[in-house]
C-alpha positions as CSV (number, residue, x, y, z in Angstrom):
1,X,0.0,0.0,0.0
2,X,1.2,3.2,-1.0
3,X,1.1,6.0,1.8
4,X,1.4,9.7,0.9
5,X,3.1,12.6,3.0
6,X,1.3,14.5,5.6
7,X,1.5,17.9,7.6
8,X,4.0,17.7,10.2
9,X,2.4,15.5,13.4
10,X,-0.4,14.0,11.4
11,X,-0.5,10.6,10.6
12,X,0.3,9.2,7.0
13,X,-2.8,9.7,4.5
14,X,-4.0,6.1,3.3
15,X,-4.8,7.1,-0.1
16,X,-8.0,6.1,-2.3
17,X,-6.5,3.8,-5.3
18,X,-8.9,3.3,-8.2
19,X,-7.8,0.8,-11.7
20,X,-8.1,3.1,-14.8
21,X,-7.9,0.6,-18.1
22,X,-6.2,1.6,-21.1
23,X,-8.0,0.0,-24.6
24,X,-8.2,0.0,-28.2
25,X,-6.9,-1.6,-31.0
26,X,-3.3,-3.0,-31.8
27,X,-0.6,-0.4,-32.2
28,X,-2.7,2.3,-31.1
29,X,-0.8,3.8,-28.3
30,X,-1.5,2.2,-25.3
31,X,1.8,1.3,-23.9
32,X,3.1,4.6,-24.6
33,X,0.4,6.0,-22.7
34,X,1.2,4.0,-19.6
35,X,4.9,4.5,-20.0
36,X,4.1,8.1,-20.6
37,X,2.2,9.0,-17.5
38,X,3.2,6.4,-14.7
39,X,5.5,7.4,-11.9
40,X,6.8,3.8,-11.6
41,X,8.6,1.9,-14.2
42,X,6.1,0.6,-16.1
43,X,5.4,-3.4,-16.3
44,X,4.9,-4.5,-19.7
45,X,4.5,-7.8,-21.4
46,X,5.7,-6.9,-25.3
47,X,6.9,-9.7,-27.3
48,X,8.0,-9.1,-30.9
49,X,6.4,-9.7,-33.8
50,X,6.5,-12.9,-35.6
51,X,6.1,-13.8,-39.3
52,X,4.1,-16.9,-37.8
53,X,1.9,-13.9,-36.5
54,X,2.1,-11.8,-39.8
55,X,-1.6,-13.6,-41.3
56,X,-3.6,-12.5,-38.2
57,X,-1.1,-9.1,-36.7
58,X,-2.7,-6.2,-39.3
59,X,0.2,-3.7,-39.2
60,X,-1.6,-1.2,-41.8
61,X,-0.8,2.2,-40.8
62,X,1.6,1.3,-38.0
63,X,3.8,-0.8,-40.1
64,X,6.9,0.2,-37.8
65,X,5.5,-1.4,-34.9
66,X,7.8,-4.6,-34.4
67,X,6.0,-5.7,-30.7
68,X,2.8,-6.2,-29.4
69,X,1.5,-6.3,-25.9
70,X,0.6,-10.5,-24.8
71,X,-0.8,-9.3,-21.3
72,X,-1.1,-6.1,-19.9
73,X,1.0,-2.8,-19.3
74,X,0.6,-1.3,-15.8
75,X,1.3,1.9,-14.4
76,X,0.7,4.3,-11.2
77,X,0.5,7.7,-11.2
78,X,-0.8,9.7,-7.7
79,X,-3.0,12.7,-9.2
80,X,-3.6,14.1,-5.1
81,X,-2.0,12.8,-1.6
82,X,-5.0,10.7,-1.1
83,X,-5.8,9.6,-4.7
84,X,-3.8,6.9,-6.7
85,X,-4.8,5.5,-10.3
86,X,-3.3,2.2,-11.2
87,X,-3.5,1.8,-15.2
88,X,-3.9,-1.4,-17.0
89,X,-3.2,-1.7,-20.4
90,X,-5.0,-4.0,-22.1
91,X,-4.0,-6.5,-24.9
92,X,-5.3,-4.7,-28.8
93,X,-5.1,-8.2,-30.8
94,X,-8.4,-10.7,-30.7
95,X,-6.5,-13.5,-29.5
96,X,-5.6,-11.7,-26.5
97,X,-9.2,-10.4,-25.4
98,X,-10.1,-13.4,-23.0
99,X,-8.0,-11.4,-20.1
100,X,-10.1,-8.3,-20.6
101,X,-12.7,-10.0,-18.3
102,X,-9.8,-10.1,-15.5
103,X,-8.1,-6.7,-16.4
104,X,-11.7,-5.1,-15.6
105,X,-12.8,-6.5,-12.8
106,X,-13.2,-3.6,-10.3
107,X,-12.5,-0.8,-13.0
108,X,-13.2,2.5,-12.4
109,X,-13.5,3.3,-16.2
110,X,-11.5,3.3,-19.2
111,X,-9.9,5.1,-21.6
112,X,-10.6,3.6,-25.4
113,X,-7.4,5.0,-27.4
114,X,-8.5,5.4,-31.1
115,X,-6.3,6.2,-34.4
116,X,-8.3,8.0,-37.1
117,X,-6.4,5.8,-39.8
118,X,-7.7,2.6,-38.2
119,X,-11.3,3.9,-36.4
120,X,-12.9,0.5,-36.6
121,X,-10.5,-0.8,-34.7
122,X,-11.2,0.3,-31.6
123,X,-15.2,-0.7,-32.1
124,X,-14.5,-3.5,-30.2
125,X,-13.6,-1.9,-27.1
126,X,-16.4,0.8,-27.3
127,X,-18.6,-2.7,-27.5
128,X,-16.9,-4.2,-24.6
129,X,-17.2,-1.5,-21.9
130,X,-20.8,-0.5,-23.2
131,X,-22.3,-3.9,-22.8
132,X,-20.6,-4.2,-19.2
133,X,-21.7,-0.4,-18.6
134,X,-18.1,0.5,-17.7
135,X,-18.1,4.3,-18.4
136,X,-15.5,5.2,-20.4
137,X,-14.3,8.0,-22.7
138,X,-12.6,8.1,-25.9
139,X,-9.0,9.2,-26.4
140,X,-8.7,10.4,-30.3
141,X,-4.4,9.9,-30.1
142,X,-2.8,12.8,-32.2
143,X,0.2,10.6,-34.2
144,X,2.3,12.6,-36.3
145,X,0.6,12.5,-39.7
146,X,-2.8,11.5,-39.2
147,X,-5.8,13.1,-40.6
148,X,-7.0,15.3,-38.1
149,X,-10.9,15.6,-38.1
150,X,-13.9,17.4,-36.4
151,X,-14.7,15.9,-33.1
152,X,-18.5,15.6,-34.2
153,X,-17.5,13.6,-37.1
154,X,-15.3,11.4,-35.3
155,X,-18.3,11.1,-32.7
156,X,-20.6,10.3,-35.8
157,X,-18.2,7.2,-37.3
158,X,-17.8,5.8,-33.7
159,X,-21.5,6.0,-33.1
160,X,-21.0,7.3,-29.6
161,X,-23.7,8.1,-27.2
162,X,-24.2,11.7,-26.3
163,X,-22.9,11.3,-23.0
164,X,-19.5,8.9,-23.9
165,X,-16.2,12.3,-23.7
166,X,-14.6,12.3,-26.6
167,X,-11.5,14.3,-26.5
168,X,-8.2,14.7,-28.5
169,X,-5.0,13.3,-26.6
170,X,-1.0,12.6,-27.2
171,X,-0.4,9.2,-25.6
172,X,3.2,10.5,-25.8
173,X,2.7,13.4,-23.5
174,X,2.4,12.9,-19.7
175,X,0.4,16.2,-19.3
176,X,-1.9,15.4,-22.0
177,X,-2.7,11.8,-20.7
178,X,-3.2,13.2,-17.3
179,X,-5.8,15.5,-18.4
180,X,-7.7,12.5,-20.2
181,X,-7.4,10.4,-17.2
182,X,-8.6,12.9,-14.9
183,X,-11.4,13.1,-17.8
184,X,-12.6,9.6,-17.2
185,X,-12.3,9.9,-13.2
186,X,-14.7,12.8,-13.6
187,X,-17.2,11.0,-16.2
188,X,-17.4,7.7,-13.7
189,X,-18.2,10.0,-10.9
190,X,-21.1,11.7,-12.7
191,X,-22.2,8.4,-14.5
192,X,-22.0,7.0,-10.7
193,X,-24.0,9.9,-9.3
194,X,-26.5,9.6,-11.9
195,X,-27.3,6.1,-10.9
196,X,-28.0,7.1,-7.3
197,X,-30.1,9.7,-8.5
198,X,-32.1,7.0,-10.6
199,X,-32.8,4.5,-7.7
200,X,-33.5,7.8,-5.2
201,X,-36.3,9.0,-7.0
């Protein structure tokens, strides 16, 4: 258990911890998000890519990705003295989504990365935390070179409900990711408070 600092003659502050996940499809930033944001030296699971794996590993518009995550990526990063986020990254390729069922149990929320060259690849994920009614927001990742598009048309081709955050994000930048995961702390709240509302009334 982590413990943070306190004024002088208080004791320690035991701090809240609550699991962020990190999703989307292969090669679309989710590592580097981790890696970008966590105050600890990232755990991460990246093999390299195989030719064995070349039939079923669809490297279009990341084609100098040479490893993919087999697990998870984790991270920790301590947004106030008594709040702690723990981020799992989560596997991108089909063959790896039977530990997303694990990797979510006792989310928060999630972050769903998405690259506007490969859109339909995180439709999955958007599925996944819908059915489950994890709230989550989407994370449009800025890469060098990509199209950049209207956030209302993005929200159009994703099919997102009104109430899903859709913002624009660079998994590379540790400011930027903080911002998007303070984005999904705040949506969970109000999706929470919401609920409470529902059964009060």
């Amino acid at each position: 258990m982590i413990f943070g600092r306190s004024e002088r003659g208080k004791p320690p502050v035991e701090p809240v911890t609550l699991k962020i996940l990190v999703a989307g499809g292969f090669g679309v930033g989710k590592t580097t998000l981790v890696g970008a944001v966590s105050e600890i030296r990232p755990l991460r699971t990246e093999e390299l890519l195989t030719e064995a794996g070349r039939p079923v590993d669809d490297t279009s518009g990341v084609e100098a990705k040479s490893t993919t995550t087999v697990a998870m990526d984790f991270g920790r990063i301590t947004l106030r003295e008594d709040l702690v986020l723990y981020l799992f990254g989560t596997p991108g390729q089909e063959r790896f989504w039977f530990m997303w069922d694990e990797l979510s149990e006792g989310a928060l929320g999630a972050v769903v990365l998405a690259d506007t060259r490969r859109l339909e690849d995180c439709f999955a994920a958007i599925d996944y935390f819908e059915r489950r009614s994890i709230p989550f927001l989407v994370g449009v990742n800025c890469f060098d070179g990509a199209a950049r598009y209207p956030e209302e048309d993005v929200r159009r081709a994703l099919d997102l409900d009104d109430h899903v955050p859709l913002v624009m994000t660079d998994a590379r930048d540790r400011e930027s990711v903080k911002e998007t995961l303070i984005g999904v702390v705040q949506h969970a709240m109000a999706q929470a408070a919401e609920r409470r509302r529902a059964v009060t009334t």
